[in-house]
FINUBA-524641 format. One record per residue (C-alpha): x, y, z. Coordinates in steps of 0.5 Angstrom, whole numbers, padded with zeros to 4 digits, always signed. Layout:
// residues N
XYZ/...
***
This chain:
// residues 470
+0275+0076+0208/+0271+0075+0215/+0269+0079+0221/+0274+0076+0225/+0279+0077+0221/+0278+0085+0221/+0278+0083+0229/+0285+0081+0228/+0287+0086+0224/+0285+0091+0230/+0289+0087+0234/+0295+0086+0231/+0295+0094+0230/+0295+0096+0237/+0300+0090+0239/+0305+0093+0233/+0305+0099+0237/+0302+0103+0232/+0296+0105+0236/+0301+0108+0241/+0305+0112+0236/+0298+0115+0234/+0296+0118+0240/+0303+0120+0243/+0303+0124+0237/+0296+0127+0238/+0297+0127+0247/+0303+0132+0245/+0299+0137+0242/+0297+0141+0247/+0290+0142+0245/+0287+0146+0251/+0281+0150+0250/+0281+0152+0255/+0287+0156+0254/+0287+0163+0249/+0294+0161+0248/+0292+0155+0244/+0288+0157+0238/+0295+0155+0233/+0295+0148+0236/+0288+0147+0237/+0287+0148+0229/+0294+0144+0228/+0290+0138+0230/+0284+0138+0226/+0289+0140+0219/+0295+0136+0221/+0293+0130+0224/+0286+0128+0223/+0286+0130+0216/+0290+0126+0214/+0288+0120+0217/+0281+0122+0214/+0284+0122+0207/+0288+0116+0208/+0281+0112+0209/+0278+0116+0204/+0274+0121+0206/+0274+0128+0203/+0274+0134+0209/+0272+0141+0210/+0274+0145+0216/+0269+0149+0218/+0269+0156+0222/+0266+0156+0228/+0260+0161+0228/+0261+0163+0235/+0266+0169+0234/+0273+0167+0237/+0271+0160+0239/+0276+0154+0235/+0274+0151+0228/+0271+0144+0227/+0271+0138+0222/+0267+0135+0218/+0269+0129+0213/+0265+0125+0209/+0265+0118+0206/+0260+0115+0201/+0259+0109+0198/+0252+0108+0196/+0246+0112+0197/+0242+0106+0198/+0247+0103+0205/+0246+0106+0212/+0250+0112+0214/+0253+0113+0221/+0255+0119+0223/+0262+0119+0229/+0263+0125+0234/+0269+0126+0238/+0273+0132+0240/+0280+0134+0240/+0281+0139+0245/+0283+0137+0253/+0283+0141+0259/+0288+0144+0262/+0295+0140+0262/+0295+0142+0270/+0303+0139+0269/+0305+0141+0276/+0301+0137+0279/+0302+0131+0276/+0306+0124+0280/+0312+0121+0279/+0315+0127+0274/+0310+0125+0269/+0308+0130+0263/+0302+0131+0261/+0304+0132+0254/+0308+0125+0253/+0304+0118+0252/+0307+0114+0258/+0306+0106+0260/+0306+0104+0267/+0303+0097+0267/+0296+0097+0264/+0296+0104+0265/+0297+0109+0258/+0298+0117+0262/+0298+0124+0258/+0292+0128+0258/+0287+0127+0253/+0288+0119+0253/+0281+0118+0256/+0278+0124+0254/+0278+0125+0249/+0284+0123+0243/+0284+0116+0245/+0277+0115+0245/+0276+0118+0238/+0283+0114+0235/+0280+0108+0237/+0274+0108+0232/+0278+0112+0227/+0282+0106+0227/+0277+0100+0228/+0274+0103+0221/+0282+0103+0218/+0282+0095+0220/+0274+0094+0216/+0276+0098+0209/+0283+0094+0210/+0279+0087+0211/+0273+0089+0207/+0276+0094+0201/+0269+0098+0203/+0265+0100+0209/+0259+0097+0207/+0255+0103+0209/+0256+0110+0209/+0261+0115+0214/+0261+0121+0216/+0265+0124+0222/+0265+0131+0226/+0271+0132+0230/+0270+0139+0235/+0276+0143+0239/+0271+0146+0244/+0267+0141+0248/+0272+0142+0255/+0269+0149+0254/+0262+0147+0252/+0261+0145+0245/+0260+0152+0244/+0258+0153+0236/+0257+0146+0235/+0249+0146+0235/+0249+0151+0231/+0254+0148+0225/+0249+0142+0226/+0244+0146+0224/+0248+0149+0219/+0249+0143+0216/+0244+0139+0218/+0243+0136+0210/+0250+0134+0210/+0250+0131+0217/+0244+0127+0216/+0245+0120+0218/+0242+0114+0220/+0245+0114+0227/+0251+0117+0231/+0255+0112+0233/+0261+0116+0239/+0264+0114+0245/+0266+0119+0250/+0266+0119+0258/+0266+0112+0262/+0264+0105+0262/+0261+0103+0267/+0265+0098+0270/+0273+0097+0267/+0272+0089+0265/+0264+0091+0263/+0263+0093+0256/+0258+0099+0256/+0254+0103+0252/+0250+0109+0253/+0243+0111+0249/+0244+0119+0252/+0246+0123+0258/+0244+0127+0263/+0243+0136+0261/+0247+0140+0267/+0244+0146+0269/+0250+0152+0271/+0248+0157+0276/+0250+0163+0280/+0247+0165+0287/+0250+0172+0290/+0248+0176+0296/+0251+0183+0297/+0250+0190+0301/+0250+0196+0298/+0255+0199+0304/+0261+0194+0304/+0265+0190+0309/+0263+0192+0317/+0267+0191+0323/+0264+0184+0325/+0264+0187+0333/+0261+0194+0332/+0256+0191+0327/+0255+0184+0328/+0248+0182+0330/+0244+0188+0327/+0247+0188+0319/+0245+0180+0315/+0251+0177+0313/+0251+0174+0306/+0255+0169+0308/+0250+0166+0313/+0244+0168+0308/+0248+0165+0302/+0250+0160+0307/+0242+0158+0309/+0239+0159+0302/+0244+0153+0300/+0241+0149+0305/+0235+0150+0303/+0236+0147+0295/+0239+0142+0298/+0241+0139+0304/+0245+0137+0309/+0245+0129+0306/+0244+0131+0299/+0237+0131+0298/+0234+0136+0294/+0230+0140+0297/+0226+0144+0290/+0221+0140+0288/+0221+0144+0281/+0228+0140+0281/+0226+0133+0282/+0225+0129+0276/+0218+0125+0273/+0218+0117+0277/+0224+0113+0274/+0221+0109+0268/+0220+0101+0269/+0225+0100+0263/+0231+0105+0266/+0230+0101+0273/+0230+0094+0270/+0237+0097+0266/+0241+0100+0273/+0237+0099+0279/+0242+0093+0281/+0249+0095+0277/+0254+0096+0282/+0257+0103+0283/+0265+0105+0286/+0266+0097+0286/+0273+0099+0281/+0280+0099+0284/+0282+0105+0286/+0274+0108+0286/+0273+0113+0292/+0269+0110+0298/+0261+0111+0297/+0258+0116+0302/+0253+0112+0306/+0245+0115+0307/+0247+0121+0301/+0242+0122+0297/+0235+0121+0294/+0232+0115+0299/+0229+0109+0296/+0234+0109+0291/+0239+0105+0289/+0246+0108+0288/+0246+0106+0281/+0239+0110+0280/+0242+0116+0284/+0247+0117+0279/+0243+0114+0272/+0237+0115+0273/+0235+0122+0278/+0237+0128+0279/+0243+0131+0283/+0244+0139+0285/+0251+0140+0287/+0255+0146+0290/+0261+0147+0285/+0264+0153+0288/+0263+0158+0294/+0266+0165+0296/+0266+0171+0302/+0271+0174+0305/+0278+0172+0303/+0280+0166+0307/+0286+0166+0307/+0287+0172+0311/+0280+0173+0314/+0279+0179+0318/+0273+0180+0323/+0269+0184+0318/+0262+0182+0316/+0263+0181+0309/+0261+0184+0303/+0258+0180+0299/+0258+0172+0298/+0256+0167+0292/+0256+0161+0290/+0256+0157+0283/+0252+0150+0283/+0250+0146+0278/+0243+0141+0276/+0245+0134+0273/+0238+0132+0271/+0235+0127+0267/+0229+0127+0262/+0222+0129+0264/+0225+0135+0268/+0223+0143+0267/+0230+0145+0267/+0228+0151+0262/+0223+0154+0268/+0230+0153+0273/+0231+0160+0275/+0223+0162+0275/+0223+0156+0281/+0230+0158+0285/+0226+0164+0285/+0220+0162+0288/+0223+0158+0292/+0228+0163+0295/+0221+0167+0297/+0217+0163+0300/+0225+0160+0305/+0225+0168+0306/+0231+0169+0301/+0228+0175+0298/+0235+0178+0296/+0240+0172+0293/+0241+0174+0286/+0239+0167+0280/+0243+0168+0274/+0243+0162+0269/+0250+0161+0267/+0250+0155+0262/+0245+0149+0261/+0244+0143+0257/+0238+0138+0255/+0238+0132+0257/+0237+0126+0253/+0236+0119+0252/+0235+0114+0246/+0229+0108+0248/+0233+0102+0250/+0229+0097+0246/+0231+0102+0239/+0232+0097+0234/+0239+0101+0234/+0240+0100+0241/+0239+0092+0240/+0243+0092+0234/+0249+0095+0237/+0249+0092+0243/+0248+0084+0240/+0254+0086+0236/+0259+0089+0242/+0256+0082+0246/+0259+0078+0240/+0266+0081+0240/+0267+0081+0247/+0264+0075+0249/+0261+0079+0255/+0254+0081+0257/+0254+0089+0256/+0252+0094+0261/+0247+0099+0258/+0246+0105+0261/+0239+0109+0258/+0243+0115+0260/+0251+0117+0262/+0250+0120+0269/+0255+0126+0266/+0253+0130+0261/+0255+0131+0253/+0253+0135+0247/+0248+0129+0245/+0242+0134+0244/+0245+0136+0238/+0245+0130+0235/+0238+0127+0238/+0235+0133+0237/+0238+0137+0232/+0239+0132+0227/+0233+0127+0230/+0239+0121+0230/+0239+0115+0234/+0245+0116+0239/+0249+0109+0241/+0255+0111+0246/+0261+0106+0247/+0265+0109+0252/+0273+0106+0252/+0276+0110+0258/+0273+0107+0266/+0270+0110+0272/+0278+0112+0275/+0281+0114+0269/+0282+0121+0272/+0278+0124+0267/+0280+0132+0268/+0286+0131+0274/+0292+0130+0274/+0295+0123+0273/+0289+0122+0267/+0290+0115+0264/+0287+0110+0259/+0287+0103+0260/+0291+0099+0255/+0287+0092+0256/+0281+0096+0255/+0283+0100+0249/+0286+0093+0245/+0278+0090+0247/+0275+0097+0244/+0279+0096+0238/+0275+0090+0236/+0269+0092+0240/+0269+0098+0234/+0272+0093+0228/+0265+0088+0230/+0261+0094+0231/+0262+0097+0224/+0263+0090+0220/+0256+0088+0223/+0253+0095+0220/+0256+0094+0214/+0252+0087+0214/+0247+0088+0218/+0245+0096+0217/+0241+0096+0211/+0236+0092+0214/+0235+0096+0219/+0236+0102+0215/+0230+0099+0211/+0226+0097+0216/+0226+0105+0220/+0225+0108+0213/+0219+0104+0211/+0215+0104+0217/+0217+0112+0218/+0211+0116+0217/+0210+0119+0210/
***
């Protein structure tokens, strides 16, 4: 059997419609982890639905607890052929964000898998039941045309990513052993463009925090007391500007990333962002001067306002109020001294005269990226190129942040991303949506991208381990 019979094969599953009966059956499960109500689905999915699929390709499985107290179980399977092949290790997770059923258009369910056009709606098509059924599937589609992987597979499926992957790095660690593998092969967030094959090597880390300013006496008629008393608004309001301002620019130095590498820009410096259908107009002038738009989003910094509150603005009084806080977020790329963030935002609160602004960290991230010119990152983007025909747009990092440290850190793996959703997908809002085209070529992409492991794997595999140092 050949290569582009396994590429058939992937393709004549998703036109018999199995594919679509799959996800509608995992989209219905209503695995918010976000939501205490949902503990009883979220297992559900792991020992209901990707067990058995598991087992069906011939890997043995264990749900495992999560060592974080009152957080959802994870999986992990195992398939080994042979102690001398390559071994890869698939992530994906099968936990969504909040249904938001309410807010959906045109009478569409979250919770059922609908087709308009090209257009597959229900929560979790993009993120991240689709993306994980797609690579589940192209492995079915080689051991149907192969009889065998040609290398060794090992999967971890979480159910808490939309909450912050809470546990995982520690179940990595835990069974780091069983986990070992060559490289992690995943997909997850957005291509780069909808028609352009994408790979991405890494992500930026997210850096959470929580600015508050507060009197000690409570709200203060704004007439009797105003211009004698700060008001936290104002002082919360200006410190803000003085982190970034008003054209989002970043005003910490502490914050700024090292000069993009020469190899990064040659990867992103021209790629066009917001060029999809559908995709929101760019601000023009926002952001790092000198940079391109691509480089704002792939390879610098960002400092972004997430949220802020004083007062009630729904019904406003004329009270000075009480107290004010905000919660922002750092998306940083390799290089930078996120683990010194609170020190640097409180000197540099200092020296703008922001003595009283409270700095909590509240949840943070590393940043990671894999060396384009890895031998993996050549292999995997030669293989994709073959099956689609296309030239593949490679990203040194995704310009959101996934739990990628625990795989490149934690378990020291190669990390090769292949994300089948696009820009628009509506990844977290209502109207979420997998591209169909994209989903049927992702098939095939995945199919070669295992087949060619399966031939061409050992000898990189070899390769590593010999030039490794002893």
């Amino acid at each position: 059997m050949t290569r582009s019979e396994a590429l058939s094969h992937a393709a004549r599953h998703y036109d018999s419609g199995a594919f679509h009966a799959a996800l509608s059956r995992r989209i219905a499960l209503r695995t918010e982890s976000q939501n205490p109500q949902a503990e009883a689905a979220l297992r559900h999915y792991l020992s209901d639905e990707i067990r058995p699929a598991l087992h069906a390709l011939g890997f043995t499985t264990e749900i495992v607890e999560n060592p974080v107290a009152g957080m959802p179980p994870m999986l992990i399977g195992e398939r080994m052929e042979s102690g001398g092949l390559p071994t890869v290790l698939i992530y994906g997770h099968g936990d969504v964000v909040n249904g938001d059923e309410h807010n959906w258009s045109q009478s569409r369910s979250p919770w059922e898998l609908h087709i308009e056009g090209d257009r597959w709606y229900g929560r979790g098509t993009a993120d991240n039941k689709g993306q994980h059924s797609i690579n589940l599937t192209a492995l079915a589609s080689v051991l149907a045309t192969r009889g065998s992987l040609g290398f060794n597979a090992k999967v971890i499926i979480e159910m808490g990513e939309e909450v912050g992957s809470p546990g995982l790095d520690a179940v990595c660690t835990r069974y780091a052993e069983r986990l070992q593998a060559d490289l992690l092969i995943a997909s997850d967030g957005p291509r780069q463009r909808a028609a352009v094959p994408t790979m991405f090597l890494g992500s930026r880390g997210a850096l959470h925090f929580r600015l508050r300013v507060a009197n000690s006496f409570g709200a203060r008629h704004s007439g009797n007391w105003g211009g004698v008393l700060a008001n936290p608004a104002t002082v919360l309001a200006n410190a803000l500007a003085s982190l970034v301002d008003g054209h989002g620019r970043i005003r910490v130095n502490g914050f700024l990333p090292p000069p993009i590498p020469v190899r990064v820009r040659e990867l992103v410096g021209k790629l066009e962002v917001g060029a999809d259908d559908g995709d929101p107009p760019l601000s023009q002038g926002w952001g790092e001067p000198g940079l391109s738009d691509a480089e704002r989003v792939y390879a610098w910094n960002t400092l972004e306002v997430l949220a802020m509150q004083s007062g009630n603005i729904c019904r406003a009084i004329s009270a000075i109020p009480a107290s004010a806080e905000a919660v922002c977020q750092l998306r940083f790329v390799v290089g930078t001294d996120w683990l010194n963030a609170r020190e640097l935002l409180l000197q540099h609160l200092r020296r703008e005269g922001f003595d009283n602004v409270d700095v909590t960290i509240e949840a943070s991230g590393n940043a990671t990226r894999l060396d384009p010119d890895h031998p993996w990152s050549r292999w995997a983007e030669a293989s994709i190129a073959t099956t689609s025909g296309k030239p593949v747009t490679i990203l040194p990092n995704l310009g959101g942040t996934i739990p990628n440290e625990c795989f490149s850190t934690t378990l020291g793996l190669a990390t090769i991303w292949v994300p089948h959703s696009y820009p628009n997908c509506r990844q977290h809002a209502p109207d979420e949506h997998l591209l169909g085209s994209v989903a049927r070529e992702a098939l095939q992409i995945m199919t070669g991208l295992f087949w060619d492991l399966g031939v061409s794997g050992r000898a990189i595999h070899n390769a590593l381990h010999t030039a490794a140092p002893r």
